[in-house]
Wavefront OBJ file of the C-alpha trace (Angstrom):
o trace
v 95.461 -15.780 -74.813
v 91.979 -17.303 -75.031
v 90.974 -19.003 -72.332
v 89.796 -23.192 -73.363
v 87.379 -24.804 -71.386
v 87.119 -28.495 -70.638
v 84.552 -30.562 -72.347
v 81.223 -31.857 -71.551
v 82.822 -35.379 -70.984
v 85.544 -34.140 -68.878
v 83.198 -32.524 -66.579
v 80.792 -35.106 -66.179
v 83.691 -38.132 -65.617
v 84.693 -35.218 -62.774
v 81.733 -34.993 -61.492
v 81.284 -38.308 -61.168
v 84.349 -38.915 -59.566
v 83.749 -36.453 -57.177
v 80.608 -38.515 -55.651
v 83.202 -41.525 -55.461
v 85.373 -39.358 -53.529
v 83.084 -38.250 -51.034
v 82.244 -42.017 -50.062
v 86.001 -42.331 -49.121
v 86.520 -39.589 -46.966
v 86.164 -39.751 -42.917
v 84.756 -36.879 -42.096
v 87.069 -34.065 -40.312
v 87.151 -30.525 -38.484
v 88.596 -28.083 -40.825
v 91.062 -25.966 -39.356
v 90.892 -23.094 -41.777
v 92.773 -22.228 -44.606
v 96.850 -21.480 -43.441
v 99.077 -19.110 -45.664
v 102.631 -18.586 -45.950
v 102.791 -15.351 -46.219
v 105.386 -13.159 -48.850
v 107.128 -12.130 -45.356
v 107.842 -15.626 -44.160
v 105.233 -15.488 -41.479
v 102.154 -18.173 -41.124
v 98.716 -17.253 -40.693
v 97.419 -18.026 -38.730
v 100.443 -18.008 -36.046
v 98.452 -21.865 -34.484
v 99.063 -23.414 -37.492
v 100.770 -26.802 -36.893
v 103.798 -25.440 -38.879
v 107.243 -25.005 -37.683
v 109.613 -22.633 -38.763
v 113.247 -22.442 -39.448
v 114.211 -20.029 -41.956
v 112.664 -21.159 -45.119
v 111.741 -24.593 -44.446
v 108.090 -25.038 -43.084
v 107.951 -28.347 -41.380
v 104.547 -29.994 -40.265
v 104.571 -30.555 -36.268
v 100.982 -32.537 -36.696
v 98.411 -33.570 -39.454
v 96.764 -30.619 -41.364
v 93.163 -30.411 -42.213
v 92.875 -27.715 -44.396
v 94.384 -25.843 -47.503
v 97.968 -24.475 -47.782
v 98.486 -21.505 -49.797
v 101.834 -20.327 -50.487
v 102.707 -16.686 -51.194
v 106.584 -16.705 -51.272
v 109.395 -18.075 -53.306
v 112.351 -19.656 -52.547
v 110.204 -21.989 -49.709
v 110.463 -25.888 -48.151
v 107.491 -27.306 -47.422
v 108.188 -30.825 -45.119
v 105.844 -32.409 -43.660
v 107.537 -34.758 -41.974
v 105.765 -37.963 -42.414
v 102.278 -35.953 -41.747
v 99.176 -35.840 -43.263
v 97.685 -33.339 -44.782
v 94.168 -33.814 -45.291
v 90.758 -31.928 -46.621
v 87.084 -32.482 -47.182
v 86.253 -33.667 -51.156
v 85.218 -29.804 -51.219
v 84.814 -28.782 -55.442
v 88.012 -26.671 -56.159
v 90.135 -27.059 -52.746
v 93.310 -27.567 -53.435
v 95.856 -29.011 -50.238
v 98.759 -26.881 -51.583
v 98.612 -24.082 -54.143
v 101.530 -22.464 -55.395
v 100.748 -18.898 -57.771
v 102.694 -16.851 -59.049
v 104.204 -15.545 -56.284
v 105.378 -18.850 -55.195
v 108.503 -20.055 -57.270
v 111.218 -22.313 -56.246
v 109.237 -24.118 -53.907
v 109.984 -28.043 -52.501
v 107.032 -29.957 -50.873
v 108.502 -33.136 -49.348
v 107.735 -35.763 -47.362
v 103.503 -35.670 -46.549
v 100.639 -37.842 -47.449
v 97.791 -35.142 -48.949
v 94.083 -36.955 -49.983
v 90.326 -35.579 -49.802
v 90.806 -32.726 -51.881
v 89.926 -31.992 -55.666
v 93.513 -30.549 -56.265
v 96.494 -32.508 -54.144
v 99.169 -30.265 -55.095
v 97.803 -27.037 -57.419
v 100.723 -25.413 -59.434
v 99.043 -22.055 -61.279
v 101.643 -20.289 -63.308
v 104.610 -20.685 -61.158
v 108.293 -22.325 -61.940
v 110.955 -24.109 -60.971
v 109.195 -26.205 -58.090
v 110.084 -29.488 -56.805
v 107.521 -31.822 -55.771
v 108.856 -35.174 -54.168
v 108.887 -38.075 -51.910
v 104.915 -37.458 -51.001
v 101.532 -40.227 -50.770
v 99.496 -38.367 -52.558
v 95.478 -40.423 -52.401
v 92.128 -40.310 -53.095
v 91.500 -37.155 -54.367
v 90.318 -35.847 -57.762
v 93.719 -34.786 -59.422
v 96.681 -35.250 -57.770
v 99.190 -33.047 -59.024
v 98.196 -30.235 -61.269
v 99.868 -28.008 -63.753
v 97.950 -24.875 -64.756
v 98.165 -21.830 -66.479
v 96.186 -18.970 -68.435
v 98.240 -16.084 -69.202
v 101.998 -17.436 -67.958
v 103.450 -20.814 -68.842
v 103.784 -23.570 -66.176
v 107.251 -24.473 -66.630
v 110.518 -26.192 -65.054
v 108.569 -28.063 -62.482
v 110.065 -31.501 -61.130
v 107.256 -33.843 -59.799
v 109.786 -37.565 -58.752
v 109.513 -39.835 -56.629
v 105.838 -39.853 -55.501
v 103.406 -42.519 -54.476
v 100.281 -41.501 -56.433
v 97.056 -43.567 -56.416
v 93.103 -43.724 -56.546
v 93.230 -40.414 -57.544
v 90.622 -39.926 -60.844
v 93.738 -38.145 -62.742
v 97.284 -38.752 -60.669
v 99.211 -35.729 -62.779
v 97.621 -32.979 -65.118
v 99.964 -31.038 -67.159
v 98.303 -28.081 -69.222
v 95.179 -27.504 -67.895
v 93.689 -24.087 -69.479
v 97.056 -22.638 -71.590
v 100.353 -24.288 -72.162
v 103.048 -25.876 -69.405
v 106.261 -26.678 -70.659
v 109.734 -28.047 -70.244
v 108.459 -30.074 -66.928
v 110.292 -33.401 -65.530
v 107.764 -35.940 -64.240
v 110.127 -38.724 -63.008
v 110.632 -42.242 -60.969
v 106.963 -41.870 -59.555
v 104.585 -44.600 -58.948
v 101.039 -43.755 -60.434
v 98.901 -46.826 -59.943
v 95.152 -46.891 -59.702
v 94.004 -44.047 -61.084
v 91.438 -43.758 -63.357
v 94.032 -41.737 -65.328
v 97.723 -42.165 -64.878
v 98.919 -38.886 -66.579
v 96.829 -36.373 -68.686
v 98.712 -33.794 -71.055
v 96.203 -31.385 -72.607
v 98.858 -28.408 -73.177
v 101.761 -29.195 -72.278
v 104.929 -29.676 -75.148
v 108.535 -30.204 -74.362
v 107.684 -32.325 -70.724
v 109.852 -34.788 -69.994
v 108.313 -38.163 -68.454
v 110.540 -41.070 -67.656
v 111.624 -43.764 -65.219
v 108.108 -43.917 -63.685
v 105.632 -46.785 -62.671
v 102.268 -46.297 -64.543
v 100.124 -49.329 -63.650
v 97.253 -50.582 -63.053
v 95.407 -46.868 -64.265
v 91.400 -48.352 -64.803
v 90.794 -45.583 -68.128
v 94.694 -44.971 -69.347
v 97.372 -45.292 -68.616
v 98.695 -41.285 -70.196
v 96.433 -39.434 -72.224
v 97.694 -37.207 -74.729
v 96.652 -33.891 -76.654
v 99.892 -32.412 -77.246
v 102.963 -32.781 -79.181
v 106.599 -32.968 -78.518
v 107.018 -34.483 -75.523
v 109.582 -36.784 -74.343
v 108.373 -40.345 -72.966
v 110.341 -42.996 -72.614
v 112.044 -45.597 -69.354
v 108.366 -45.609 -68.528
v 106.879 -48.771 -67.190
v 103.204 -49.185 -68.997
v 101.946 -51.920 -67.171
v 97.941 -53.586 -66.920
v 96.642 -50.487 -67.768
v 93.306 -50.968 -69.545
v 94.044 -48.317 -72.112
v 97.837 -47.492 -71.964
v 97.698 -44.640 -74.577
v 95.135 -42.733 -75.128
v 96.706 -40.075 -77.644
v 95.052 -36.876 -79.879
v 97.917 -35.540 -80.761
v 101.380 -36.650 -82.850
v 104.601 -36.071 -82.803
v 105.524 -36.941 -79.288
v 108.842 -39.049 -78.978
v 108.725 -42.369 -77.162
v 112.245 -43.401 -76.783
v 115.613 -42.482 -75.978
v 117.108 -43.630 -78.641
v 119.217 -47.016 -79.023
v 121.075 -49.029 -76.788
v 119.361 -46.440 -74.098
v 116.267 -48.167 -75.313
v 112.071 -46.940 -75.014
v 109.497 -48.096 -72.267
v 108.363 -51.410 -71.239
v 104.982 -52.218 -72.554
v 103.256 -55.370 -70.638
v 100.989 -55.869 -73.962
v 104.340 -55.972 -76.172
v 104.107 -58.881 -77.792
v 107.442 -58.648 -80.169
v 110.367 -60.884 -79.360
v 113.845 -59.781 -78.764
v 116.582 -62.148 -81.805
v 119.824 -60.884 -80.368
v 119.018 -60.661 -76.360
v 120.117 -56.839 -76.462
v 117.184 -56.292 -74.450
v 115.270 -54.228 -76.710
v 112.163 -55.792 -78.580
v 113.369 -56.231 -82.732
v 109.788 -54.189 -83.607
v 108.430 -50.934 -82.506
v 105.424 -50.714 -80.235
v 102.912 -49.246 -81.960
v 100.536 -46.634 -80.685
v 99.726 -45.201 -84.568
v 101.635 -44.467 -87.582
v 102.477 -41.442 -85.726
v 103.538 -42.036 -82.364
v 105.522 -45.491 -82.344
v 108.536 -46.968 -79.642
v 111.080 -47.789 -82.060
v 113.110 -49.591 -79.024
v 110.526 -51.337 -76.546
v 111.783 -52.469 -73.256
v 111.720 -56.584 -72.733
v 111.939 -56.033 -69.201
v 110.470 -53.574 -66.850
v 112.915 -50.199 -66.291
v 114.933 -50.356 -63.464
v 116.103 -47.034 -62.278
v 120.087 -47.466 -62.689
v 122.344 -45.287 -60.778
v 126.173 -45.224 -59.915
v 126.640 -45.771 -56.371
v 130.657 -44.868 -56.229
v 132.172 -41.543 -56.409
v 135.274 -39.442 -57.757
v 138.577 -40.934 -55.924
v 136.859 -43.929 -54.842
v 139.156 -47.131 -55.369
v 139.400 -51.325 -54.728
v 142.745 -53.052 -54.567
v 142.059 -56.981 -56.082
v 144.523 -59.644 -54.927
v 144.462 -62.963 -54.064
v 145.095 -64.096 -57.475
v 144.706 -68.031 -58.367
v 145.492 -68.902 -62.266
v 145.635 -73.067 -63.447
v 146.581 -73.409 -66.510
v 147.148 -77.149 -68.107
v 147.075 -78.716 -71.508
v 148.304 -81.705 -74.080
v 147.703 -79.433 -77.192
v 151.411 -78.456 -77.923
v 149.633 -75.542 -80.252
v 148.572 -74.127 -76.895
v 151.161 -72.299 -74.190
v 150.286 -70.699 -70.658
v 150.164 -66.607 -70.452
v 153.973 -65.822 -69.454
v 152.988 -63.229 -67.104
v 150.773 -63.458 -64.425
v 148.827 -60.603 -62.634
v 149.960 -60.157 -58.649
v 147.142 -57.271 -58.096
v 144.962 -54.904 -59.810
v 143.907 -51.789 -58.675
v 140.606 -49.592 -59.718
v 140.209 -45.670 -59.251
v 136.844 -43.932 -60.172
v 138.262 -40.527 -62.801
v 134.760 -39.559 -63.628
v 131.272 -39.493 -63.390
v 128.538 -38.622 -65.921
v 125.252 -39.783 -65.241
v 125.778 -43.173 -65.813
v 129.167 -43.611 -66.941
v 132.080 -43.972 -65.082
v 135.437 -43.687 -66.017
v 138.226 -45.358 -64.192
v 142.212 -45.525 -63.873
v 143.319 -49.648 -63.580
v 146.411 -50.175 -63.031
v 147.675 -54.079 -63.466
v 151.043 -54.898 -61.297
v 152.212 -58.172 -63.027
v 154.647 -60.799 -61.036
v 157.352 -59.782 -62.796
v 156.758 -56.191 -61.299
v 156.020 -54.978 -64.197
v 152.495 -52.542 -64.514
v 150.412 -51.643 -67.010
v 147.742 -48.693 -66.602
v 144.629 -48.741 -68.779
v 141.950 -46.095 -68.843
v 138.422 -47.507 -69.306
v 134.804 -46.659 -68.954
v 131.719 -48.247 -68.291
v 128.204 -47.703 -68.569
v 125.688 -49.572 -65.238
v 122.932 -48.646 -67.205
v 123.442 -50.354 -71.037
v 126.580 -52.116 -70.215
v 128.607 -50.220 -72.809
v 131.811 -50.209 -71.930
v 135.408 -49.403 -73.415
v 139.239 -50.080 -72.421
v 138.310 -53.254 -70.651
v 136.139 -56.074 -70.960
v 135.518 -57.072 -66.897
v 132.207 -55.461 -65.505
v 133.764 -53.777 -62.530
v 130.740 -51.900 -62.293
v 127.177 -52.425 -62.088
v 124.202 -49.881 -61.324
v 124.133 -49.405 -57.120
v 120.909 -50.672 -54.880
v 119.935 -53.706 -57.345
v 118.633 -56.944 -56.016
v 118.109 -60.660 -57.185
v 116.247 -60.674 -59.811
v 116.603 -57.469 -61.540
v 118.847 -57.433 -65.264
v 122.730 -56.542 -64.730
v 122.358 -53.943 -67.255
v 119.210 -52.369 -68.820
v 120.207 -53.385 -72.256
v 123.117 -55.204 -74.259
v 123.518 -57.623 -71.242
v 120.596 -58.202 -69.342
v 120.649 -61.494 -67.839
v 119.350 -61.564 -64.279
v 121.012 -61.704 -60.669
v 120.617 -64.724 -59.406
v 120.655 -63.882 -55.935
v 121.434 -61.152 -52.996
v 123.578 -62.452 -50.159
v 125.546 -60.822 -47.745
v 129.105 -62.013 -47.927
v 132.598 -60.498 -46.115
v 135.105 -58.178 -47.930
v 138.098 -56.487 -46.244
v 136.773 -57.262 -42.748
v 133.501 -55.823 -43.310
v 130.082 -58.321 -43.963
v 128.481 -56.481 -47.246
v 125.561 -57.103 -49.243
v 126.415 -58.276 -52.941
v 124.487 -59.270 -56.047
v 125.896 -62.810 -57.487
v 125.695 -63.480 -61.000
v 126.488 -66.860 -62.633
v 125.999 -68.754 -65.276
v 127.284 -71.920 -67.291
v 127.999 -72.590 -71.077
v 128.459 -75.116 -73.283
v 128.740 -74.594 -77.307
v 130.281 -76.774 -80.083
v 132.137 -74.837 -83.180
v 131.657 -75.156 -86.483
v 133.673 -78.596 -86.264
v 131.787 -80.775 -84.396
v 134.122 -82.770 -82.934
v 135.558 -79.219 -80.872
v 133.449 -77.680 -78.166
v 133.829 -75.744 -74.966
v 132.028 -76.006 -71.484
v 133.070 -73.303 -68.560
v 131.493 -71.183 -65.782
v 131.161 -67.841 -64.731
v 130.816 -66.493 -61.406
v 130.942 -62.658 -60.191
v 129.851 -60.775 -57.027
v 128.938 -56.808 -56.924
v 128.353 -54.728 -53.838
v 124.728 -53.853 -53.437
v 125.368 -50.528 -52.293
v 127.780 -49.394 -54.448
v 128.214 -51.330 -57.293
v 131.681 -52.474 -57.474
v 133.075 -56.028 -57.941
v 134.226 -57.727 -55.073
v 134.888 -60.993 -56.433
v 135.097 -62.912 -59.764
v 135.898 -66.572 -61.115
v 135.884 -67.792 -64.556
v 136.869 -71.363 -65.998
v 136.931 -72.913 -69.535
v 137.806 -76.092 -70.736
v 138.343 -76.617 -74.720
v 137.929 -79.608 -76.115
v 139.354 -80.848 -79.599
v 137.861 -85.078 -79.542
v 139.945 -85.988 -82.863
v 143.144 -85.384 -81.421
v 142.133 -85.997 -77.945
v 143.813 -82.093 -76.590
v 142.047 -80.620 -73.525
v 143.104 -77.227 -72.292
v 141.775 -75.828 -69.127
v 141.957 -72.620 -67.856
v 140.749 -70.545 -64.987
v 141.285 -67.483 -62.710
v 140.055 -65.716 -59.618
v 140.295 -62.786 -57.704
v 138.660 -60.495 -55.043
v 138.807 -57.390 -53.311
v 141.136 -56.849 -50.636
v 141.430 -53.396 -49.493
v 139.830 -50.315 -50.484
v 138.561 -46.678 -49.267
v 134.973 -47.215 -49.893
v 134.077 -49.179 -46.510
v 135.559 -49.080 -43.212
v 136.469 -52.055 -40.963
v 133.891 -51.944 -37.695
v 134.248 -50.072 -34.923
v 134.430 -52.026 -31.788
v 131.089 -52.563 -30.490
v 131.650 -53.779 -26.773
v 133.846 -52.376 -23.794
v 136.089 -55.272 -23.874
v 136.736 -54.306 -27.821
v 137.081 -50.644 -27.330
v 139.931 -50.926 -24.431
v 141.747 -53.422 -26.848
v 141.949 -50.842 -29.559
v 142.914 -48.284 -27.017
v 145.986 -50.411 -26.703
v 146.566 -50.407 -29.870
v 146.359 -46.821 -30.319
v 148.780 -46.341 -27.686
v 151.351 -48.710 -28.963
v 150.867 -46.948 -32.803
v 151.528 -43.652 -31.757
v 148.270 -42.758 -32.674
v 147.390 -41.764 -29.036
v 150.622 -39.969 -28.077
v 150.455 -39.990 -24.233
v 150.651 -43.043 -22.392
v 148.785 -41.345 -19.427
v 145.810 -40.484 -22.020
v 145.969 -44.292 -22.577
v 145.589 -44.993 -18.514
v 142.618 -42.118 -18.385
v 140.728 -43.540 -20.670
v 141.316 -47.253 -20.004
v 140.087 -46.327 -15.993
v 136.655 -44.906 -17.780
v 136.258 -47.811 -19.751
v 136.360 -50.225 -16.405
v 134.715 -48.192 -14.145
v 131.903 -48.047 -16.894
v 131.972 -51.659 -16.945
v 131.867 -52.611 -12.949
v 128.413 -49.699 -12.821
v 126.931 -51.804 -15.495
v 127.873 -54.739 -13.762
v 126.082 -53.788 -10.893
v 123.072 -52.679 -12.810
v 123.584 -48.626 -12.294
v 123.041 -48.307 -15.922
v 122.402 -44.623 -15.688
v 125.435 -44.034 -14.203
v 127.097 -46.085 -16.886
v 126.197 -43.849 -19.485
v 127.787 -40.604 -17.353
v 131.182 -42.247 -17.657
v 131.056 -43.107 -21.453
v 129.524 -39.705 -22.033
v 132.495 -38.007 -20.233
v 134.469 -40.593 -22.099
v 133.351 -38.618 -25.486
v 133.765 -35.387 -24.230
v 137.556 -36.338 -23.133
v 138.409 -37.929 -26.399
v 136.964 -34.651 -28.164
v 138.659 -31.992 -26.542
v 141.716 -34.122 -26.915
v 141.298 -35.154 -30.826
v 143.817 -33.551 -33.269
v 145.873 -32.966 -29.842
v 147.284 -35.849 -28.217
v 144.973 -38.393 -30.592
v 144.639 -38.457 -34.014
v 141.411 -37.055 -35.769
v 141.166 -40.589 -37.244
v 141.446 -42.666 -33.808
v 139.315 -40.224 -32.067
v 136.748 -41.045 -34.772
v 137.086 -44.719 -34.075
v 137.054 -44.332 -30.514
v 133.931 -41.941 -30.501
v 131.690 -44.261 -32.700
v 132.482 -46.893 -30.755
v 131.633 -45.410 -27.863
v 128.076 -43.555 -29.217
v 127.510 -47.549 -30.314
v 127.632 -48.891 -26.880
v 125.597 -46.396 -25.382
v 123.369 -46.846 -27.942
v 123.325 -50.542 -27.476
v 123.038 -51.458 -23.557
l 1 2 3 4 5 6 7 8 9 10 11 12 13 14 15 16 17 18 19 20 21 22 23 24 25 26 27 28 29 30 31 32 33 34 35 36 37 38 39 40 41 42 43 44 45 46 47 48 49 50 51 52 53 54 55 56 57 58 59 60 61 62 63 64 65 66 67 68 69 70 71 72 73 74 75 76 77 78 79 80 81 82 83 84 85 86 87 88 89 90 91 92 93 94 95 96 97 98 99 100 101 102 103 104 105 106 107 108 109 110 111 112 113 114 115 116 117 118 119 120 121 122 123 124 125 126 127 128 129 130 131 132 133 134 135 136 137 138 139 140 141 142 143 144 145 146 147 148 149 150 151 152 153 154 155 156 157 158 159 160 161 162 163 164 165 166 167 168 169 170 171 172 173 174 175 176 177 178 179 180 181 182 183 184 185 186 187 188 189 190 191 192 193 194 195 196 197 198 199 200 201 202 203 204 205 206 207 208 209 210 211 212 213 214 215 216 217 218 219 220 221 222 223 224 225 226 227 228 229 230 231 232 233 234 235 236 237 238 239 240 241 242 243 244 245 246 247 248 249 250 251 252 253 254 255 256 257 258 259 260 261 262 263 264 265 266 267 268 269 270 271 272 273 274 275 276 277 278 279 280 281 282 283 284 285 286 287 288 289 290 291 292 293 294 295 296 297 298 299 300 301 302 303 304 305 306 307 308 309 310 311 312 313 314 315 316 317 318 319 320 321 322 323 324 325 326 327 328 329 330 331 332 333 334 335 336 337 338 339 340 341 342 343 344 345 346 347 348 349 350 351 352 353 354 355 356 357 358 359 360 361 362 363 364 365 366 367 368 369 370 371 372 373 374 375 376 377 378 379 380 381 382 383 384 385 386 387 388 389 390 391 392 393 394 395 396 397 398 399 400 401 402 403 404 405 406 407 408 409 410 411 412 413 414 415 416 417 418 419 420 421 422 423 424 425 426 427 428 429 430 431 432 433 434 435 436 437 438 439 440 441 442 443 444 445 446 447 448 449 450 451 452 453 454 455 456 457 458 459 460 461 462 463 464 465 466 467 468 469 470 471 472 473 474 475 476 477 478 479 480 481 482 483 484 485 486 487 488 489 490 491 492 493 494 495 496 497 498 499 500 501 502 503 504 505 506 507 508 509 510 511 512 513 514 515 516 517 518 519 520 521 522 523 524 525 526 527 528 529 530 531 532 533 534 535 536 537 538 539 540 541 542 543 544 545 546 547 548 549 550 551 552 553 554 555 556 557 558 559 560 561 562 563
């Protein structure tokens, strides 16, 4: 395959950027180039590398290169750095040929003219890393074999002249560059050879030349954030695809300037890059990574059911059955739909069972019209949904739920709206709460009152509800001596602690812990509660309960942990 070169301009805006570099770096002692070698072993032996098997972890910062000659490797570096000098060509990790199937985690690499160098190998994962100030921050090449089935997520990349390369010299393709942030670059992402890569869900702002530069076709692009940079495409190539298609929706484009008729979220005109290369479904709001925070089995239990109902229009009658509780069981999971089992216990006793699905990330839903699921780990601010219903959470408070203080997203909102005769219209309120972690409801409250002014009828309606019990969170453990004897008791008295002498051995632990704390012989303390554990372990699925022992062991590791 012939060999391309990079042009005149290319190497002079390196060069250049090279001198900028070498203003930024604090000088520091090399400590010679370390290898993992094909065997497993590191040369040289010194190096600040610990081993465990396969995984490499860092035991101090690095100032030197890191050249990996094995497959099937971890690279962590623990929250180190890993550091070089601005040299031309050094490269802080390289990964051939010979080294496939490798992770690099968790390390902060700047000061070198390659951060991460990835020459004809596959199937690596490059994550969770601060990767600064060097020339190009992650790399893709290739001459002879392809570059391929590489997945560069979650990164911090910045001030780097180009923060991710893909194609450099022959072709890379079928690579996943996802959920990173590439800000202040002078290039965000550069694809010179590179056709079926996939590039979504990251942050590209604030990139002082472009924001992604293109020379090759048939990539996928799209949940992308394009944000303040000066140039956001720069593109010499078509054919490259820009969205996912609709309700899933494009990127979000901070120069968009379209407007958005139905409030589906999606901008009613493409963003146009050329007559080739258009986002048929721009973003109106930044992309918010949406995930589903429950899992298979997972279920809520919704009680505490309050219905009014009261009105003079005689047209108009009250539901005859009214719901006692609900319950909710998570079926399925597929990216980001979930399918669930409800099952509605009337007050008559009768139930109904409906199967329904949901999407956290568009809102598309089917079976039932309640969103009893949003996308996990959102905050105020941020939409509900992606698309279809995006309207904002107002705010993110914590609030209690089956004995436990969660965080939860509240959403409300008021309407009012007169129909097509003027003399009827309708004013209500809408009120719901969603666990931040997870994503479920925990509580909701809607109201409407209907209005019909020529013959003076008002009907009002409303209903609430909220979570009551449910597998997903766990009352808390007792956190104090005085607690943890208490539920001692109440093991004993449940049978879930079958020996009543058990009950007395552990109770006399608890207070002689107590009076050496009292006295201030903390140390000693600790002794009891630690033999305290090692009692309740040797004795758990025995003469206690795996379950209580759990309780009681937490509790315990708690207070030690608190004095």
């Amino acid at each position: 395959m012939e060999r391309k070169t990079v042009s005149a301009i290319m190497l002079t805006m390196l060069t250049v950027s090279m001198l900028t570099l070498s203003f930024n770096i604090q000088p520091v002692k090399a400590s010679g180039t370390i290898y993992i070698r094909a065997d497993g072993s590191v040369d040289p032996p010194t190096a600040p590398l610990q081993r465990d098997g396969d995984i490499y972890t860092f035991i101090d910062n690095v100032y030197d290169s890191i050249v990996v000659e094995r497959n099937n490797t971890i690279i962590d570096g623990d929250g180190y750095t890993l550091q070089g000098v601005g040299a031309y060509d050094s490269s802080g990790i390289s990964l051939g040929r010979v080294s496939n199937n490798v992770t690099v985690k968790n390390m902060e690499i700047k000061a070198f003219f390659n951060s991460i160098k990835i020459y004809e190998s596959m199937n690596n994962s490059i994550y969770a890393n601060n990767i600064v100030d060097n020339v190009f921050g992650i790399s893709l090449f290739s001459w002879d074999i392809y570059s391929s089935y590489n997945h560069i997520f979650t990164n911090n990349i910045r001030n780097n002249f180009c923060g991710i390369s893909v194609g450099l010299g022959s072709i890379a393709l079928n690579n996943s560059i996802y959920e990173n942030n590439i800000t202040n670059n002078d290039c965000g992402i550069h694809i010179t050879n590179g056709f079926n890569n996939t590039i979504y869900g990251n942050n590209i702002r604030n990139n002082s030349v472009y924001g992604i530069r293109l020379e090759s076709s048939n990539n996928y692009i799209y949940h992308n954030n394009f944000i303040d940079n000066t140039e956001q495409v720069h593109w010499q190539s078509a054919g490259n695809i820009w969205d996912d298609g609709y309700p899933s929706g494009g990127n979000y484009w901070s120069d968009y300037s379209g407007v958005d008729s139905n409030s589906d979220g999606i901008g009613d005109t493409p963003y146009t890059i050329d007559a080739s290369n258009q986002d048929r479904y721009p973003l109106m709001n930044p992309w918010i990574e949406r995930k589903v925070g429950v899992k298979v089995g997972d279920w809520a239990k919704y009680g505490n059911f309050v219905f009014t109902w009261s009105s003079n229009d005689p047209k108009q009658y009250p539901p005859s059955d009214l719901t006692e509780w609900m319950n909710v069981t998570v079926q399925t999971i597929l990216s980001t739909n979930i399918t669930f089992q409800l099952t509605i216990h009337y007050q008559t006793s009768t139930e109904e069972t409906i199967i329904g699905w949901i999407d956290v990330s568009t809102s598309e839903a089917g079976g039932w019209w309640m969103q009893l699921f949003i996308s996990a780990d959102l905050s105020a601010g941020d939409t509900i949904y992606q698309t279809m219903f995006w309207a904002p959470i107002n705010e993110t408070i914590f609030r209690e739920y089956v004995g436990v203080t969660r965080e939860t997203n509240h959403f409300s909102f008021e309407w009012s709206f007169s129909y097509m005769d003027s003399d009827k219209y309708s004013n209500g309120s809408y009120s719901a709460y969603w666990d931040r972690a997870t994503g479920i409801l925990t509580q909701f409250m809607i109201e409407n009152v209907h209005v019909d002014e020529t013959l003076n009828y008002v009907t009002s309606t409303s209903i609430s509800f909220q979570i009551i019990d449910t597998n997903i969170w766990e009352a808390p453990i007792p956190t104090t001596t005085d607690e943890l004897k208490t539920e001692i008791e109440e093991l004993g008295s449940e049978g879930e602690i079958d020996n009543q002498g058990i009950v007395k051995s552990l109770m006399a632990k608890l207070n002689v812990a107590q009076k050496l704390v009292d006295k201030g012989k903390t140390d000693e303390a600790v002794n009891v509660l630690e033999d305290f554990i090692m009692q309740v372990q040797e004795l758990s699925g025995i003469h206690i309960t795996v379950e209580a022992a759990d309780i009681l062991i937490k509790s315990a590791e708690y207070i030690l942990s608190h004095p």
